[in-house]
Structures are given as C-alpha cells and as structure tokens.
C-alpha positions as a LaTeX table, in Angstrom:
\begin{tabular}{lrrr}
\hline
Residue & $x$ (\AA) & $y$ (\AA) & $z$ (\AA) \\
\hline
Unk1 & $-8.81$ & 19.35 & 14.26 \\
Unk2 & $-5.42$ & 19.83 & 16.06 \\
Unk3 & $-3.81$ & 16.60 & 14.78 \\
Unk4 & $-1.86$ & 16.07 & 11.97 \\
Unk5 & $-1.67$ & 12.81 & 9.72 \\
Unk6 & 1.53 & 11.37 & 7.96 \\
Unk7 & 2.04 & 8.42 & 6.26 \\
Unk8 & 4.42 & 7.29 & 3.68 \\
Unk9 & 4.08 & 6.65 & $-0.65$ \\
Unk10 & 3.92 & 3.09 & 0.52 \\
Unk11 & 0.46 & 3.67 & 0.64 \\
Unk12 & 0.05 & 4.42 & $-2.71$ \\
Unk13 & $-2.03$ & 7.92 & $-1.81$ \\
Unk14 & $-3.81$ & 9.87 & $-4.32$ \\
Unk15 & $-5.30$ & 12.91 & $-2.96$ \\
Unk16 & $-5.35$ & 15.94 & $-3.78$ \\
Unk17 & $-3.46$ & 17.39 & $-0.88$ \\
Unk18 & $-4.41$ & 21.10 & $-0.56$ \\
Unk19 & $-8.12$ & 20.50 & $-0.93$ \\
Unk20 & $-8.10$ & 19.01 & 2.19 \\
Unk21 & $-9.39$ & 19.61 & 5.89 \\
Unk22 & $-7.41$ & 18.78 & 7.79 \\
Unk23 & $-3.23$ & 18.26 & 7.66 \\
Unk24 & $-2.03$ & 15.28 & 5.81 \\
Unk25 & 2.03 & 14.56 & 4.77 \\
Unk26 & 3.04 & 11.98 & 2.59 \\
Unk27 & 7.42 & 11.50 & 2.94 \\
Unk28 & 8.04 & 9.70 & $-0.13$ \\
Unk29 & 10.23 & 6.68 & 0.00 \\
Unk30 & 13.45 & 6.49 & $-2.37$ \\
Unk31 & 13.58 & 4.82 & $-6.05$ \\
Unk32 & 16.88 & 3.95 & $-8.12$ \\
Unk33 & 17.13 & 2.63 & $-11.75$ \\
Unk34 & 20.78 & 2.03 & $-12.07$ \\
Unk35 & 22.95 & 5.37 & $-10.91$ \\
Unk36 & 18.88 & 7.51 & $-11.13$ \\
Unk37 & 17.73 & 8.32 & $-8.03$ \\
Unk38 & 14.03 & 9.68 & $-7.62$ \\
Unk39 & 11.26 & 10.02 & $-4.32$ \\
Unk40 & 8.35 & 7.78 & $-5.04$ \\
Unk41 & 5.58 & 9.78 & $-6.81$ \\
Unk42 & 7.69 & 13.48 & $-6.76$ \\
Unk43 & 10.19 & 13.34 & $-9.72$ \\
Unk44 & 8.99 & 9.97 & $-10.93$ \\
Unk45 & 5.05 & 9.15 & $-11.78$ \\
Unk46 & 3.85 & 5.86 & $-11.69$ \\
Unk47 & 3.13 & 5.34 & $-15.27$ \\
Unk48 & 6.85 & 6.28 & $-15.99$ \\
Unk49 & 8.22 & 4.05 & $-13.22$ \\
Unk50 & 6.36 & 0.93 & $-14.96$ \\
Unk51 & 7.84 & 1.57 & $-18.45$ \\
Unk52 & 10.81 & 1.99 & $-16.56$ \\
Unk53 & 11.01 & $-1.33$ & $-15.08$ \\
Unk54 & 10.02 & $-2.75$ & $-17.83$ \\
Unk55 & 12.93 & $-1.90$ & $-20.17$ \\
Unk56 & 15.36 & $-2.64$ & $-17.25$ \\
Unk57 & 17.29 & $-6.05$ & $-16.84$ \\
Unk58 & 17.32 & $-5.33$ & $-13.11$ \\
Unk59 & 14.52 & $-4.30$ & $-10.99$ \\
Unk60 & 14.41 & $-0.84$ & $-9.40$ \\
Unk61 & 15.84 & $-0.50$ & $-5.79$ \\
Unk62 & 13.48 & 0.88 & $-3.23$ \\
Unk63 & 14.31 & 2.09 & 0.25 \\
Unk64 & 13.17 & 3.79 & 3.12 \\
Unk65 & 13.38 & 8.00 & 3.92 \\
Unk66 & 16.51 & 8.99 & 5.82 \\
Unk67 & 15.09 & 10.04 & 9.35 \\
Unk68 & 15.73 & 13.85 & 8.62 \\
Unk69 & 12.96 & 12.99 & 6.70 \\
Unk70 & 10.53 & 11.95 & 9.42 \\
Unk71 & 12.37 & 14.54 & 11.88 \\
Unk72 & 11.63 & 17.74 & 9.77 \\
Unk73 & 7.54 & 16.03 & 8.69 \\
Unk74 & 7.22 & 16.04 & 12.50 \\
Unk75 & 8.85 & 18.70 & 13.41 \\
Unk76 & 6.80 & 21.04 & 11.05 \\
Unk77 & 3.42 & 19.48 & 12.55 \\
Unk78 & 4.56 & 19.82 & 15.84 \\
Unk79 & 5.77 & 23.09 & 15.52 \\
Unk80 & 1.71 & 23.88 & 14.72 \\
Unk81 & 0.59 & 22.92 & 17.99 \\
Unk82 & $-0.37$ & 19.51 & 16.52 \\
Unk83 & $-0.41$ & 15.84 & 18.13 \\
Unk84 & 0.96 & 13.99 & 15.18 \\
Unk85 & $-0.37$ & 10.14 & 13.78 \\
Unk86 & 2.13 & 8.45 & 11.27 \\
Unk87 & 0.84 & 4.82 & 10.02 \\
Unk88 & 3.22 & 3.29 & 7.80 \\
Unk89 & 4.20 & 0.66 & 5.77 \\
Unk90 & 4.34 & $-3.01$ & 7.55 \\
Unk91 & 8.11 & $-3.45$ & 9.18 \\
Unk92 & 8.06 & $-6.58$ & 8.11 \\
Unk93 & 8.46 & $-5.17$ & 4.54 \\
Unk94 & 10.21 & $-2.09$ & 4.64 \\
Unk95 & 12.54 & $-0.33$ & 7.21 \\
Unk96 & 10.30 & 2.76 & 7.35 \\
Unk97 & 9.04 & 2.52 & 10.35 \\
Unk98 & 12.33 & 2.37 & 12.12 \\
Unk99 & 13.24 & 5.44 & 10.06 \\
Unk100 & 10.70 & 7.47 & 11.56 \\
Unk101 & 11.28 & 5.92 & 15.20 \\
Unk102 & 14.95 & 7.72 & 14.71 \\
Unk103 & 13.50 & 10.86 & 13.24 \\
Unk104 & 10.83 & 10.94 & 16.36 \\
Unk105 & 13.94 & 10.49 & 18.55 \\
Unk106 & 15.49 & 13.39 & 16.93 \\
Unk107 & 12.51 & 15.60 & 18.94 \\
Unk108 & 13.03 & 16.92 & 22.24 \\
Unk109 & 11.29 & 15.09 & 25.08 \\
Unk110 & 8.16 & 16.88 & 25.00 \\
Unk111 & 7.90 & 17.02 & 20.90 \\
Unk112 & 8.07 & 13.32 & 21.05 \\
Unk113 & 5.17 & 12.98 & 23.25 \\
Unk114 & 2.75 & 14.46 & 20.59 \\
Unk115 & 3.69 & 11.68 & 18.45 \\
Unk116 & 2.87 & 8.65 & 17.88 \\
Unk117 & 4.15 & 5.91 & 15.06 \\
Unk118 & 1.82 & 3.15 & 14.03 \\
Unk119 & 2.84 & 0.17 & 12.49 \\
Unk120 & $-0.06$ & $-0.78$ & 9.87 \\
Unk121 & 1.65 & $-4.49$ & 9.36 \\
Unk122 & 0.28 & $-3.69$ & 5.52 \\
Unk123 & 0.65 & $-1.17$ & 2.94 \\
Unk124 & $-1.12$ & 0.03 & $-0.15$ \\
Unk125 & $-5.10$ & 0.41 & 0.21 \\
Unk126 & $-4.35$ & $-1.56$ & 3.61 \\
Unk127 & $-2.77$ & 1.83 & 4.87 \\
Unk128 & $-5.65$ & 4.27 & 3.58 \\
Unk129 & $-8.15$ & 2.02 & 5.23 \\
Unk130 & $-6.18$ & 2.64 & 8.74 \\
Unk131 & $-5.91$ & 6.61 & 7.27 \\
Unk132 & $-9.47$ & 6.90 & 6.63 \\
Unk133 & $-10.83$ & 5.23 & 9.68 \\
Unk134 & $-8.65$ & 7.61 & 12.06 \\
Unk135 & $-9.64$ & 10.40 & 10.44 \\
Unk136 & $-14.12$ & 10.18 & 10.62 \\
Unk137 & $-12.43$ & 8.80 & 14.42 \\
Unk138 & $-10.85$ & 12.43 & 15.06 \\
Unk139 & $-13.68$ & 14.36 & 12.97 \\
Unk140 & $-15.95$ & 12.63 & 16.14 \\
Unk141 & $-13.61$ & 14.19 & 18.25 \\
Unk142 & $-12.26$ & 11.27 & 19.60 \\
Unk143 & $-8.61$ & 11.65 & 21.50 \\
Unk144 & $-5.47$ & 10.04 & 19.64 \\
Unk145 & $-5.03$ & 7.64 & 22.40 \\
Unk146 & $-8.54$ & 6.70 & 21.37 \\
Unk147 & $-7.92$ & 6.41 & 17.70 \\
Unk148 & $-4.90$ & 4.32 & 18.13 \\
Unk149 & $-6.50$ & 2.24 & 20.20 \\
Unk150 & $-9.68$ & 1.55 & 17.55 \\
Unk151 & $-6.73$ & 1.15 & 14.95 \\
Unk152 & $-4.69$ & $-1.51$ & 16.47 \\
Unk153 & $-8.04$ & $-3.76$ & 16.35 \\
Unk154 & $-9.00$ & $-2.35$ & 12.77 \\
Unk155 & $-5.16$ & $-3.67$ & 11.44 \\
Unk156 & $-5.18$ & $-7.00$ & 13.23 \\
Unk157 & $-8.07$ & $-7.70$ & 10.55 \\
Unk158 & $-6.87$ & $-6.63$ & 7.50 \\
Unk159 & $-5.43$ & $-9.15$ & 4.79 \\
Unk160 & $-5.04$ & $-8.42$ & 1.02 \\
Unk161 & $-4.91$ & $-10.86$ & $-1.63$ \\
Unk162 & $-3.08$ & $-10.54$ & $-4.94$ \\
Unk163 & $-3.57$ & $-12.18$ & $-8.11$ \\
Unk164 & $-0.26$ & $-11.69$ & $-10.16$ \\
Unk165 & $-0.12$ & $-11.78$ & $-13.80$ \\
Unk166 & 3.75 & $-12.69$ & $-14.50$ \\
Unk167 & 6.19 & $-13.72$ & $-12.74$ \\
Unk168 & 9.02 & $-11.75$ & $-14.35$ \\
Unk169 & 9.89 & $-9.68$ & $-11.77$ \\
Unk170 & 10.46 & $-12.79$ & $-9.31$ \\
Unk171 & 12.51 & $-13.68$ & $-11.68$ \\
Unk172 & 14.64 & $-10.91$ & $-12.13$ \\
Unk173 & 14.55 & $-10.25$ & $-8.29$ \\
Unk174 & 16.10 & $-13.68$ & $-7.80$ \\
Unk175 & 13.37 & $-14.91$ & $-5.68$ \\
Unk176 & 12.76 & $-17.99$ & $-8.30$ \\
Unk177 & 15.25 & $-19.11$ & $-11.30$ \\
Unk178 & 15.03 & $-18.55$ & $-14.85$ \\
Unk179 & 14.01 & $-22.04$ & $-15.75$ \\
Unk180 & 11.06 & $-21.99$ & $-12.79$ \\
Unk181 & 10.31 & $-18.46$ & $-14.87$ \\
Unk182 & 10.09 & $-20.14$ & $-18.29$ \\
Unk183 & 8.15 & $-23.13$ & $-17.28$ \\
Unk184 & 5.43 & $-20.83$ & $-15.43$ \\
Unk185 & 5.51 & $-18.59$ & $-18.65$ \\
Unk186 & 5.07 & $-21.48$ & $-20.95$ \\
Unk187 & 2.30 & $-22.85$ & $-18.82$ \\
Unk188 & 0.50 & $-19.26$ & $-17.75$ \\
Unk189 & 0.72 & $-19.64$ & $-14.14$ \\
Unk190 & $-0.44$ & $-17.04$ & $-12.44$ \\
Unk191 & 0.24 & $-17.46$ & $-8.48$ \\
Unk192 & $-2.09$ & $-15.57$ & $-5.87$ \\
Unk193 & $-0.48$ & $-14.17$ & $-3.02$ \\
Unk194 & $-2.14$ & $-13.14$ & 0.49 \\
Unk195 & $-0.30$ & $-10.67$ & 2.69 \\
Unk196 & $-1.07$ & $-10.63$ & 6.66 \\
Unk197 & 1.21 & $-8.49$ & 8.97 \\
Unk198 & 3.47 & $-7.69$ & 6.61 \\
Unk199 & 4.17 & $-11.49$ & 5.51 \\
Unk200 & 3.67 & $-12.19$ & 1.78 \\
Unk201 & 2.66 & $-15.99$ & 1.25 \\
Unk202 & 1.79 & $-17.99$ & $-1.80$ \\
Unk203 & $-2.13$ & $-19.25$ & $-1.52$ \\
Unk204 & $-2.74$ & $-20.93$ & $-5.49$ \\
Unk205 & $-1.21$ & $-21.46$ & $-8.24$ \\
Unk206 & $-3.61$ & $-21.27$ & $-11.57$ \\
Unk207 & $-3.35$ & $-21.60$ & $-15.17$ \\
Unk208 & $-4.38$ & $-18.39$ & $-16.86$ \\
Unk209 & $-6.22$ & $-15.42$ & $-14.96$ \\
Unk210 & $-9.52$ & $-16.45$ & $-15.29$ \\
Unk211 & $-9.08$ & $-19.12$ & $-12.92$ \\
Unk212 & $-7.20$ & $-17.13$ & $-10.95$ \\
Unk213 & $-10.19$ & $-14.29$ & $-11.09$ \\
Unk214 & $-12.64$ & $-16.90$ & $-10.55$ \\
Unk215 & $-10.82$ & $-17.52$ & $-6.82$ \\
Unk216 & $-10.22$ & $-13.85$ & $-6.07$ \\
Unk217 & $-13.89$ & $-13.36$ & $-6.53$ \\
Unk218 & $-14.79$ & $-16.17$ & $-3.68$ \\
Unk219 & $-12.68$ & $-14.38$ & $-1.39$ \\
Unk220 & $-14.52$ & $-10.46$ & $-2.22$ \\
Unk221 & $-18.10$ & $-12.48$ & $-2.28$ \\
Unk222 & $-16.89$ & $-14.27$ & 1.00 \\
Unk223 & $-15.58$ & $-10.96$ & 2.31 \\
Unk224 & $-19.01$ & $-9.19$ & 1.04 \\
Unk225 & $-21.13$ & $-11.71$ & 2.82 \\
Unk226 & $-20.19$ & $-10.65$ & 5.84 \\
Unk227 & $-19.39$ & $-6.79$ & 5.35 \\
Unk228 & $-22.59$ & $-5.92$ & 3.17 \\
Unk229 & $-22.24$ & $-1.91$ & 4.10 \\
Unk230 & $-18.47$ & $-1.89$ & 3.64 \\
Unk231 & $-16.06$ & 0.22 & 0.68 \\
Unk232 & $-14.46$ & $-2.36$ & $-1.27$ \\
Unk233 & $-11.06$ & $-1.59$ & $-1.69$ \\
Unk234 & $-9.23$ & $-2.98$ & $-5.19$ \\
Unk235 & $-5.82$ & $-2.73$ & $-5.23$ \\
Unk236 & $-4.01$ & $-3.55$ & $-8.65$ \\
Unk237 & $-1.11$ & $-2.46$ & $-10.83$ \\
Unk238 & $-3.14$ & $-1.64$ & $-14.57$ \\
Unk239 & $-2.90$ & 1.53 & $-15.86$ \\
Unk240 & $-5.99$ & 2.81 & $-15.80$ \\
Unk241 & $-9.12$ & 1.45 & $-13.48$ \\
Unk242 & $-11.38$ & 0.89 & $-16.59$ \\
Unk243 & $-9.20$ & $-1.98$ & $-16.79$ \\
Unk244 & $-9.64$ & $-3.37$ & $-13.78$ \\
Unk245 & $-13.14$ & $-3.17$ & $-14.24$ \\
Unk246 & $-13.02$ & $-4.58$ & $-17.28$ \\
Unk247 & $-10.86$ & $-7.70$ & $-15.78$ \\
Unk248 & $-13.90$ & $-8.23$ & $-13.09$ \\
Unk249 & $-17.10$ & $-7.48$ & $-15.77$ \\
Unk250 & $-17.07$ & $-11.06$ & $-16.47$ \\
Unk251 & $-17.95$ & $-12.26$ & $-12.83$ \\
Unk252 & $-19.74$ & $-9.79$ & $-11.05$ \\
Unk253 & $-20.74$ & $-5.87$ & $-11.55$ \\
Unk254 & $-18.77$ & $-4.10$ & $-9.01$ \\
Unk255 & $-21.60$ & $-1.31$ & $-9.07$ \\
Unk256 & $-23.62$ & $-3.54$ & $-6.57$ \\
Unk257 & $-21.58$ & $-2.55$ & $-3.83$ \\
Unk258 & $-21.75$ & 0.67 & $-1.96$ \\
Unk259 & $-17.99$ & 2.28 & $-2.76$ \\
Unk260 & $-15.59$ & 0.62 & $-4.81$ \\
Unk261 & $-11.64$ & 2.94 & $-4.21$ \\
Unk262 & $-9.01$ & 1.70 & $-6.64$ \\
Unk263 & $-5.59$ & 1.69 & $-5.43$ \\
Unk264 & $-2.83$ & 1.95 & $-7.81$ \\
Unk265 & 0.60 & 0.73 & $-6.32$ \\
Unk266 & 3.38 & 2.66 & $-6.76$ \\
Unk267 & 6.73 & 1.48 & $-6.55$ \\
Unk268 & 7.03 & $-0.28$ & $-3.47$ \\
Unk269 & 4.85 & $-2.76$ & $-4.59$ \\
Unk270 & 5.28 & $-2.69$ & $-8.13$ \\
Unk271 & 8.48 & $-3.66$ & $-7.63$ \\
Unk272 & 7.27 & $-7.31$ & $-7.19$ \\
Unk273 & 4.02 & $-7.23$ & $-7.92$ \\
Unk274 & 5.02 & $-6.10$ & $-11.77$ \\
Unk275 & 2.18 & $-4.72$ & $-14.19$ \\
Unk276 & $-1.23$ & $-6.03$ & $-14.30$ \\
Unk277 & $-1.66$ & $-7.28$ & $-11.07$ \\
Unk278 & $-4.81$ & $-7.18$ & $-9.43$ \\
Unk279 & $-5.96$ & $-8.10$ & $-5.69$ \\
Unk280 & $-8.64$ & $-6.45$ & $-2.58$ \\
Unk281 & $-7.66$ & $-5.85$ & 0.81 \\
Unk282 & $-9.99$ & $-7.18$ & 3.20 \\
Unk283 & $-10.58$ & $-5.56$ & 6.56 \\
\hline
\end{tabular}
C-alpha cells in the first residue's frame, strides 16, 4: 500500500501504531495548564489531563501544530515514495487544517501533489470513521482520488450527539455565567449537544441523565433502524468503558449490535465536554 495516512490527536486515536500495516501519523495538537506546555497524548495522558482540569480554576488552552509540524509528517511520507491522506479535525473548530495547508505549501511543487488535506467537518470517533473507511477503500486498491471522493459523501453524513453531564467547564470557559452555572447545578440539567460540520448546537435540555439517556438512546435505536450491519461508535469522556456500559445497561444491551468502538476524547474535546460525558456519532 503506497499511501500514507495522517491525522491529528483530535481524533482521539488509540492504536497501537507499530503493529500496523500500513503507515499511519498522528501530529499531536498543543495543551497548556497555566505556563505547562504538553502535545496531546505524548507527555500528557488523558487520565492525567482530566485530573488536571479538574483542580484548575481555568480551563486548559488547546491549539493547533505549528506547520513544521505538518511539513516534516509529510515530508517524511513523501520522502517514501508515498501519496499522502491527512483528515483532520473540522475547521470550524480548530485551526488545524489551515496548519497543515501551510506545512503542505512548505513542499516543493511536485511533493505537494502527492498530498492531499481533507477536512472531516468532525472530530473524535467522527475522524476514525473517515480513517477506517479510506483505509478497507485503499486495501481494495482503490486510487486516492477515489477514496477522497467516497469520503467527501461518507462526512456529509456524519453527526454526533453528546449528552453532557456538567456544565462546569462552560462555565469556566465563559460561554454561560456563574449564576446560569448554579441554577443548572441546583436543578441537574444536563444539555445534549449535536455537532454537524464542525458546528456545536444545543438540541435538549433534561433534568438528570436518565432522561437525558433515555433521548440519546432514540437517536442510536433511530440510527440502528436504518444501519442494522453498521459499528456503533460511542464516544464519551469516563474513564474507563465499563462505565459507559454501565451508563447504557439500563436501556438496551449494547452486545446486540455487531461492533461497538469506544472513543475516549482527549483534550480537544474534553476541554468542553468535561468528565463523564457520553454521546455516538452517527454516519
């Protein structure tokens, strides 16, 4: 397979890298508590990020790799003999994309021809759904310019839904007050959130998860009904995915479906979505 895949830690990734067959890069995207700088899931883990943020009056800073970045990810693919596929995180959530349009620019005429950016206009499980798909496309032997084609339809599909558990790290973000904080503490609000082409919107607002959990699982048995043969792909912020099972034991058994991948996110999300929150990305 001469073509190489990159994509970002917005995608919350966890592979084992060098048991793999074919050539996958992950350029980690920048984290800072305070005056501590670390790249997303290198010198910082998840599980220490999220105790991390938790102790912290401010939220964590996240921002895109520099373009030398991209250039030298690229430019070490390249240098194989490779055509190279990045998908990354939606632009209309991060500036990562445009980072590695300036790193591809930073290739000579004919390097840049061998690759080709995609925006995935998602992130998290979104991203490894786009990953996946383009790489059973090349193991069929199909062209890039054939992949990215069968991609662009694939993303124009896929929406994930969010059910969040607190609303503390709006709150500290600034994106609601204090007092809006309290009041949805004191009454257990939990909003859902859906996010399509990179544009996060609030669907519901519940009292208590259950409710909320009770909702998310119309949209997965909507989603199933039409999908039967498809993975299911949970997305959440717990620590461990015995407790997201546990949070969905109540409604349905996720055994009954064919695959079920659990997504962790990492920072990028995190950042907002805070611990314990819990969505699916439908595609």
């Amino acid at each position: 397979m001469n073509l190489s895949f990159i994509v970002d830690s917005a995608s919350d990734l966890k592979i084992d890298l060098e048991k793999l067959d074919y050539s996958l890069t992950v350029v980690p995207l920048n984290v800072q508590f305070g005056e501590d700088h670390y790249l997303d899931g290198v010198n910082i883990t998840e599980d220490e990020f999220y105790r991390r943020m938790s102790l912290e009056p401010e939220l964590p800073k996240t921002s895109q790799p520099s373009p030398q970045s991209f250039y030298e990810a690229f430019q070490k693919e390249v240098d194989k003999g490779h055509d190279v596929l990045y998908i990354g995180i939606s632009s209309n959530l991060s500036g990562t994309v445009q980072s590695a349009t300036i790193g591809k620019s930073m290739l000579n005429e004919v390097e840049q021809e061998k690759v080709i950016i995609l925006d995935s206009g998602i992130a998290s499980g979104g991203v490894q759904i786009l990953l996946n798909e383009a790489i059973e496309l090349a193991r069929e032997g199909k062209l890039l310019s054939e992949i990215v084609s069968n991609l662009e339809k694939t993303k124009s599909g896929i929406k994930a839904y969010v059910l969040l558990e607190t609303l503390e790290n709006l709150k500290k973000g600034g994106r609601i007050s204090a007092v809006q904080g309290a009041i949805a503490g004191m009454l257990n609000i939990k909003p859902m959130i859906s996010i399509i082409d990179g544009v996060v919107e609030t669907i519901g607002k519940f009292r208590g998860s259950k409710k909320g959990l009770s909702k998310m699982k119309e949209y997965i048995s909507e989603w199933r009904e039409e999908n039967p043969e498809k993975t299911l792909y949970l997305i959440h912020s717990f620590p461990s995915t015995d407790e997201v099972i546990k949070e969905f034991e109540e409604l349905f058994s996720l055994s009954s479906f064919p695959k079920v991948i659990y997504t962790r996110f990492g920072s990028t999300i995190g950042t907002y979505s805070s611990e314990k929150a819990i969505g699916f990305v439908a595609y």
